[in-house]
DRENTORKOL-3810 file (N, C-alpha, C; in nm, 4 decimals):
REM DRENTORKOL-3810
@n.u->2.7213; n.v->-3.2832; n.w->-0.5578; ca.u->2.6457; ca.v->-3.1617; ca.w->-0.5623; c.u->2.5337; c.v->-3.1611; c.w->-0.4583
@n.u->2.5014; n.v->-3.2908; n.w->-0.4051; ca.u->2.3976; ca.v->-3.2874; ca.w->-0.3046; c.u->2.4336; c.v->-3.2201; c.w->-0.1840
@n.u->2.6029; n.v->-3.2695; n.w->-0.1530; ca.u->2.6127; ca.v->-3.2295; ca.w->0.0017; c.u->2.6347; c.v->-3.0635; c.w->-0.0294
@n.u->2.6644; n.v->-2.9678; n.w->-0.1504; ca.u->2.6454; ca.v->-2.8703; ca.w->-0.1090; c.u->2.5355; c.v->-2.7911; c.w->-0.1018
@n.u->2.4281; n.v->-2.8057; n.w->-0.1940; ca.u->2.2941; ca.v->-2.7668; ca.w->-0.1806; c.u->2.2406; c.v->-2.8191; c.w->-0.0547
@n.u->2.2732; n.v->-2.9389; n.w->0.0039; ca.u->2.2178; ca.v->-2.9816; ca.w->0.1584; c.u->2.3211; c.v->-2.8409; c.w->0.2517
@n.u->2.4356; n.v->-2.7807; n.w->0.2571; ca.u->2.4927; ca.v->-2.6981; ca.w->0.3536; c.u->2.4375; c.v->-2.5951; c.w->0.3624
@n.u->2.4527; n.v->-2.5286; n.w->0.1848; ca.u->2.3581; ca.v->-2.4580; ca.w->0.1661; c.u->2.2135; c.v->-2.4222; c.w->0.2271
@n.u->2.1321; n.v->-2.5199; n.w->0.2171; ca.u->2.0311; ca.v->-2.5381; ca.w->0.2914; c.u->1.9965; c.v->-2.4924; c.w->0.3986
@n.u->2.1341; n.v->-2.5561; n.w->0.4954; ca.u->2.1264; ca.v->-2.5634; ca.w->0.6321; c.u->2.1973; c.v->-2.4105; c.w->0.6963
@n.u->2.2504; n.v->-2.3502; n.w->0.5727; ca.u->2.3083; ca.v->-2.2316; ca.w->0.6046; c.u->2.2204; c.v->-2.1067; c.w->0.6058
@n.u->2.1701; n.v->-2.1123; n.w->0.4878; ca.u->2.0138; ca.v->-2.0381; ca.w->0.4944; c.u->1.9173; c.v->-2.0351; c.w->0.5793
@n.u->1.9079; n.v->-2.2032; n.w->0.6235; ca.u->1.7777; ca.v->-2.1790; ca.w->0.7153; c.u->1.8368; c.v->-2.1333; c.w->0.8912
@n.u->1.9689; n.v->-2.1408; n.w->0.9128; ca.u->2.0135; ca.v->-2.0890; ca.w->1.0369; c.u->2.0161; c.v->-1.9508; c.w->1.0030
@n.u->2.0468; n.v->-1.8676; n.w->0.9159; ca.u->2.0875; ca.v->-1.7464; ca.w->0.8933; c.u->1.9491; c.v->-1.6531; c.w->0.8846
@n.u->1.8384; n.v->-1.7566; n.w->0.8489; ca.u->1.6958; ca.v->-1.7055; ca.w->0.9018; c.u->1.6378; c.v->-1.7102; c.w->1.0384
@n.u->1.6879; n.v->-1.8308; n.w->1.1121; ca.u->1.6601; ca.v->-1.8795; ca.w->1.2323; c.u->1.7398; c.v->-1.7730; c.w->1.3446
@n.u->1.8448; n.v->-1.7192; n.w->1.3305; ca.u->1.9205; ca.v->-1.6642; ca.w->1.3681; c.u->1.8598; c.v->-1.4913; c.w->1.3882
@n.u->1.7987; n.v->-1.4385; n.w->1.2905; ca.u->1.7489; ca.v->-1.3053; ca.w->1.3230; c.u->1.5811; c.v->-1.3218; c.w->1.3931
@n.u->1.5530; n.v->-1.4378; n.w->1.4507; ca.u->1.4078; ca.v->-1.3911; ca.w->1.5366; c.u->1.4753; c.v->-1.4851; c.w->1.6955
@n.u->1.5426; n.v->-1.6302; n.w->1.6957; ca.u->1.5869; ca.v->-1.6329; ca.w->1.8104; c.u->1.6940; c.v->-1.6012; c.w->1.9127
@n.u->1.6487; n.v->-1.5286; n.w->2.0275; ca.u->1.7990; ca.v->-1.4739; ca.w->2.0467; c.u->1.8438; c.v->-1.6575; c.w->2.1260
@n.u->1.9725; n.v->-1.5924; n.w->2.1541; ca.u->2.0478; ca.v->-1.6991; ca.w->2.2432; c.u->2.0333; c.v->-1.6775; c.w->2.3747
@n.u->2.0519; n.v->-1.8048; n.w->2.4598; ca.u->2.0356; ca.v->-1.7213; ca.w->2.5915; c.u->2.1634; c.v->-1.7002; c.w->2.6691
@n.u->2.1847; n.v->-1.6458; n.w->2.7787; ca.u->2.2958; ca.v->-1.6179; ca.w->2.8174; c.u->2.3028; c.v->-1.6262; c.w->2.9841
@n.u->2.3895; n.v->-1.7009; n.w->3.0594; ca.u->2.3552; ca.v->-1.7418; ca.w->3.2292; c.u->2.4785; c.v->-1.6623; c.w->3.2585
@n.u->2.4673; n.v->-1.5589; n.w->3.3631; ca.u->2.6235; ca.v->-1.5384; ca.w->3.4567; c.u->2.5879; c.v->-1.5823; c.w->3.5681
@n.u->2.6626; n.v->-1.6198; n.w->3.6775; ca.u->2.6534; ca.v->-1.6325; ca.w->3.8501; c.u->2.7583; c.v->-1.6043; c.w->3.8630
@n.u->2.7341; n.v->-1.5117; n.w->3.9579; ca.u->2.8193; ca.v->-1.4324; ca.w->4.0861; c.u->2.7785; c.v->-1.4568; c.w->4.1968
@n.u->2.9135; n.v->-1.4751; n.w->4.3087; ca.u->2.8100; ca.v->-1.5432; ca.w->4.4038; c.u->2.9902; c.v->-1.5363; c.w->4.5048
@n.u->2.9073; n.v->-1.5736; n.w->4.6145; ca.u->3.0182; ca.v->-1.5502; ca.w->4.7378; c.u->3.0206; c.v->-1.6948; c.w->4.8412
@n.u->3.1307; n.v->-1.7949; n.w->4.8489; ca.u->3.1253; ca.v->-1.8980; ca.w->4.8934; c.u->3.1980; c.v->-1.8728; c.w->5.0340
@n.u->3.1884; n.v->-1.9395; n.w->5.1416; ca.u->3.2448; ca.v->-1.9345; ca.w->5.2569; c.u->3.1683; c.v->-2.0301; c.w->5.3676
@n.u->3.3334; n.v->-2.1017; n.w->5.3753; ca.u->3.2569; ca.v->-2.2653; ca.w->5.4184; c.u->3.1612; c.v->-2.3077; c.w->5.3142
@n.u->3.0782; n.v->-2.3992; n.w->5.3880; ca.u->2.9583; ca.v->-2.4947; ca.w->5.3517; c.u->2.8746; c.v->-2.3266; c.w->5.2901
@n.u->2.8867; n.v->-2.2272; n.w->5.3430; ca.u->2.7506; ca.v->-2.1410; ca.w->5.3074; c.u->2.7931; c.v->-2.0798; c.w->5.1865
@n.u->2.7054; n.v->-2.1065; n.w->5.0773; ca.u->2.7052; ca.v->-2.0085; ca.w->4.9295; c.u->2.6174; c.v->-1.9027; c.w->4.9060
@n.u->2.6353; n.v->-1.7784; n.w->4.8829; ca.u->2.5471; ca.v->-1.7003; ca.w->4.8506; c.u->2.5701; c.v->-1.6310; c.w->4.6869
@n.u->2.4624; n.v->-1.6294; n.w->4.5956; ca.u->2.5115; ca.v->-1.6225; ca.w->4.4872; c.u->2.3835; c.v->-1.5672; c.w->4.4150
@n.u->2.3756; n.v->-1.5024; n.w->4.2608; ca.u->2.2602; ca.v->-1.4674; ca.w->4.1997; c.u->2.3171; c.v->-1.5303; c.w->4.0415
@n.u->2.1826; n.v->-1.5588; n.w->3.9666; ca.u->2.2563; ca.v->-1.5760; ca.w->3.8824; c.u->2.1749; c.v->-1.5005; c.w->3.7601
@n.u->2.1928; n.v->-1.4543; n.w->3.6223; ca.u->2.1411; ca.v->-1.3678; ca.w->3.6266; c.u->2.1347; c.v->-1.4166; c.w->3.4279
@n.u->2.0332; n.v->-1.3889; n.w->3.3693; ca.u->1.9737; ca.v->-1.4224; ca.w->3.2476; c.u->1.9518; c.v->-1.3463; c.w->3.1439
@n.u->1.9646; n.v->-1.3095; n.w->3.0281; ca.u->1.9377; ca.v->-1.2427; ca.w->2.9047; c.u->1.9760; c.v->-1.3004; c.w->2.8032
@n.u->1.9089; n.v->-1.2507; n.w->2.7205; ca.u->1.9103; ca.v->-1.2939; ca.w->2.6034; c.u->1.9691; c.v->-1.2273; c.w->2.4633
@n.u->2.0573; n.v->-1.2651; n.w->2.3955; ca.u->2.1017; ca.v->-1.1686; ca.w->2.3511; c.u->2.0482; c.v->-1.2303; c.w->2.1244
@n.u->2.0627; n.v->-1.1474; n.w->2.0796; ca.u->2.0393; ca.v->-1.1848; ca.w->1.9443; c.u->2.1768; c.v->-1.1883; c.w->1.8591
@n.u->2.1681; n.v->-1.2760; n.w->1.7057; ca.u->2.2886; ca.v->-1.2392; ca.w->1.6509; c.u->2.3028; c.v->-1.0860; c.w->1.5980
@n.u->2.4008; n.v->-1.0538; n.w->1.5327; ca.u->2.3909; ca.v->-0.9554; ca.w->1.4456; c.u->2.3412; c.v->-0.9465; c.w->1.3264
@n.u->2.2419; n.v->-0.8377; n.w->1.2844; ca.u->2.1942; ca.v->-0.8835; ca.w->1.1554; c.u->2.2918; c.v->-0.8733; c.w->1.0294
@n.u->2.4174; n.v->-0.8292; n.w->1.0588; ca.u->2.5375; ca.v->-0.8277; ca.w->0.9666; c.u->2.5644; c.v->-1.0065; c.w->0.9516
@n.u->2.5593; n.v->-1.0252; n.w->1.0454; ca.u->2.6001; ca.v->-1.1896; ca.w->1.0254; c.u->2.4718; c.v->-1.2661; c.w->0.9797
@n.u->2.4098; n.v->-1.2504; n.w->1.0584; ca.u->2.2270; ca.v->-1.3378; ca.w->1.0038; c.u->2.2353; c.v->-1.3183; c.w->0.8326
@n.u->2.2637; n.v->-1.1736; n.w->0.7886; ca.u->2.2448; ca.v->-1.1730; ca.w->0.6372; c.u->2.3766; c.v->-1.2415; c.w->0.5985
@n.u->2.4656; n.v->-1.1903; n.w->0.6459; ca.u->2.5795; ca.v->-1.3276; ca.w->0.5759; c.u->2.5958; c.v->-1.4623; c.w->0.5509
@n.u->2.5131; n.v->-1.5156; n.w->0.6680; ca.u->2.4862; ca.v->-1.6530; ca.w->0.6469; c.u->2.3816; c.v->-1.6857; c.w->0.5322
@n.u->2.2719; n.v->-1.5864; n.w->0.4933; ca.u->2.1443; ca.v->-1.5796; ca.w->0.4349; c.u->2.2147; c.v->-1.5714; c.w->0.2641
@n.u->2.2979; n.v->-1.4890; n.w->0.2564; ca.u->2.3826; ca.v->-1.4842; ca.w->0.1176; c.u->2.4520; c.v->-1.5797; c.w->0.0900
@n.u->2.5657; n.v->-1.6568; n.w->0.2077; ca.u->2.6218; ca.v->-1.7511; ca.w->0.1783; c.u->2.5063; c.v->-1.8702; c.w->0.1580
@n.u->2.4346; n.v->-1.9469; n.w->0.2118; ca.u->2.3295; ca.v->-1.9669; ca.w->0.1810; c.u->2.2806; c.v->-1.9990; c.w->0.0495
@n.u->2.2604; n.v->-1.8645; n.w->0.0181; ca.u->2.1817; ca.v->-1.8279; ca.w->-0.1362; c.u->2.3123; c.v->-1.8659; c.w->-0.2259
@n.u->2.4006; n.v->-1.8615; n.w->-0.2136; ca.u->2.5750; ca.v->-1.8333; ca.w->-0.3003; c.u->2.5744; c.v->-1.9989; c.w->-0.3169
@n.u->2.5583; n.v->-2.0859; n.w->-0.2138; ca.u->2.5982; ca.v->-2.2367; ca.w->-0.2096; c.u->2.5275; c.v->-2.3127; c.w->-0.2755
@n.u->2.3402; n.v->-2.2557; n.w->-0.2767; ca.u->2.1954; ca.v->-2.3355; ca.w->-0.3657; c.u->2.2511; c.v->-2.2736; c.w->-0.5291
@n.u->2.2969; n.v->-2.2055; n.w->-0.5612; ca.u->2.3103; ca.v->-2.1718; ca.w->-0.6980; c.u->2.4273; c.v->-2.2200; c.w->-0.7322
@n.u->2.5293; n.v->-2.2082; n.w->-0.6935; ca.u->2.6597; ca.v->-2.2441; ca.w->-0.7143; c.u->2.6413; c.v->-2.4720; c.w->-0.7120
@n.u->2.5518; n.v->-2.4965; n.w->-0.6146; ca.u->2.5121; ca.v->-2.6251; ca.w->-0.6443; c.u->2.4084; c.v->-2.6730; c.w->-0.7859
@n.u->2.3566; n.v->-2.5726; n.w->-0.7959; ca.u->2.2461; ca.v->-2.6139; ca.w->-0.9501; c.u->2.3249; c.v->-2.5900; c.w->-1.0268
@n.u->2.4258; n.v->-2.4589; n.w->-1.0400; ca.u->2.4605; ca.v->-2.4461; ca.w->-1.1741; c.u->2.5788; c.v->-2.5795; c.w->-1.1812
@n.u->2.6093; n.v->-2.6509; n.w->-1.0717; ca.u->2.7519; ca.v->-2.6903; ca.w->-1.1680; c.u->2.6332; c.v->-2.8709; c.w->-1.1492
@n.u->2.5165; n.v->-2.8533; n.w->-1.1456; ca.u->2.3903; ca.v->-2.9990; ca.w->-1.1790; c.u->2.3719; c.v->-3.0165; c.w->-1.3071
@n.u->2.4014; n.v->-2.8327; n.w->-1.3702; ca.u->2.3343; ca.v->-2.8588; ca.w->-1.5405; c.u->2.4484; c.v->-2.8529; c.w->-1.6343
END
Protein backbone atom coordinates (compact mmCIF):
# COMPACT_ATOMS: atom_id res chain seq x y z
CA UNK A 1 0.00 0.00 0.00
CA UNK A 2 3.03 2.25 0.34
CA UNK A 3 4.14 2.12 -3.28
CA UNK A 4 0.68 3.28 -4.22
CA UNK A 5 0.09 6.21 -1.98
CA UNK A 6 3.99 7.02 -2.89
CA UNK A 7 2.59 7.15 -7.06
CA UNK A 8 -0.15 8.67 -5.96
CA UNK A 9 1.84 11.25 -4.44
CA UNK A 10 4.01 11.73 -7.20
CA UNK A 11 1.01 11.94 -9.51
CA UNK A 12 -0.61 14.75 -7.74
CA UNK A 13 2.28 16.69 -7.17
CA UNK A 14 3.21 16.62 -11.15
CA UNK A 15 -0.41 17.26 -12.06
CA UNK A 16 0.05 20.48 -9.85
CA UNK A 17 3.52 21.16 -11.12
CA UNK A 18 2.29 20.81 -14.52
CA UNK A 19 -0.39 23.79 -14.63
CA UNK A 20 2.23 26.79 -13.59
CA UNK A 21 5.46 25.25 -15.53
CA UNK A 22 5.38 25.38 -19.08
CA UNK A 23 7.86 23.10 -21.01
CA UNK A 24 10.26 24.44 -23.16
CA UNK A 25 10.44 23.88 -26.71
CA UNK A 26 13.87 24.41 -29.32
CA UNK A 27 13.29 24.30 -33.34
CA UNK A 28 16.43 25.13 -35.76
CA UNK A 29 16.12 25.83 -39.19
CA UNK A 30 18.99 26.57 -40.80
CA UNK A 31 20.77 26.26 -44.29
CA UNK A 32 24.18 24.26 -44.56
CA UNK A 33 26.54 24.59 -47.58
CA UNK A 34 30.03 23.43 -47.37
CA UNK A 35 31.88 24.26 -44.13
CA UNK A 36 29.31 27.49 -43.99
CA UNK A 37 26.01 27.04 -41.74
CA UNK A 38 23.48 29.52 -41.50
CA UNK A 39 20.65 28.77 -39.17
CA UNK A 40 18.12 30.35 -36.33
CA UNK A 41 16.94 28.58 -33.74
CA UNK A 42 13.96 29.52 -32.18
CA UNK A 43 12.28 29.03 -28.38
CA UNK A 44 8.82 28.88 -26.61
CA UNK A 45 7.35 27.65 -24.22
CA UNK A 46 4.46 25.84 -24.24
CA UNK A 47 2.12 24.64 -21.08
CA UNK A 48 0.21 21.31 -20.45
CA UNK A 49 -3.41 21.19 -20.88
CA UNK A 50 -5.43 21.92 -18.02
CA UNK A 51 -7.67 18.85 -19.12
CA UNK A 52 -4.69 16.74 -18.41
CA UNK A 53 -3.03 18.73 -15.34
CA UNK A 54 -6.63 18.01 -13.69
CA UNK A 55 -6.46 14.42 -14.72
CA UNK A 56 -3.40 13.73 -13.28
CA UNK A 57 -4.67 15.88 -10.04
CA UNK A 58 -7.83 13.31 -9.80
CA UNK A 59 -5.87 10.35 -10.59
CA UNK A 60 -3.70 11.48 -7.90
CA UNK A 61 -6.49 12.08 -5.44
CA UNK A 62 -8.20 8.41 -6.77
CA UNK A 63 -4.64 6.51 -5.86
CA UNK A 64 -4.15 8.46 -1.91
CA UNK A 65 -7.69 7.12 -1.08
CA UNK A 66 -7.89 4.02 -2.85
CA UNK A 67 -4.31 3.46 -0.83
CA UNK A 68 -5.85 4.35 2.82
CA UNK A 69 -8.92 2.70 2.29
CA UNK A 70 -7.58 -0.76 1.44
CA UNK A 71 -4.66 0.36 5.03
CA UNK A 72 -7.91 0.09 7.21
Amino acid sequence: MKVLFGIGLVVLILGFVSLFVPIPDRERSGLRVGDVSLGITTQHDEKVSPVVSGAMILGGVGMLIAARSRKT
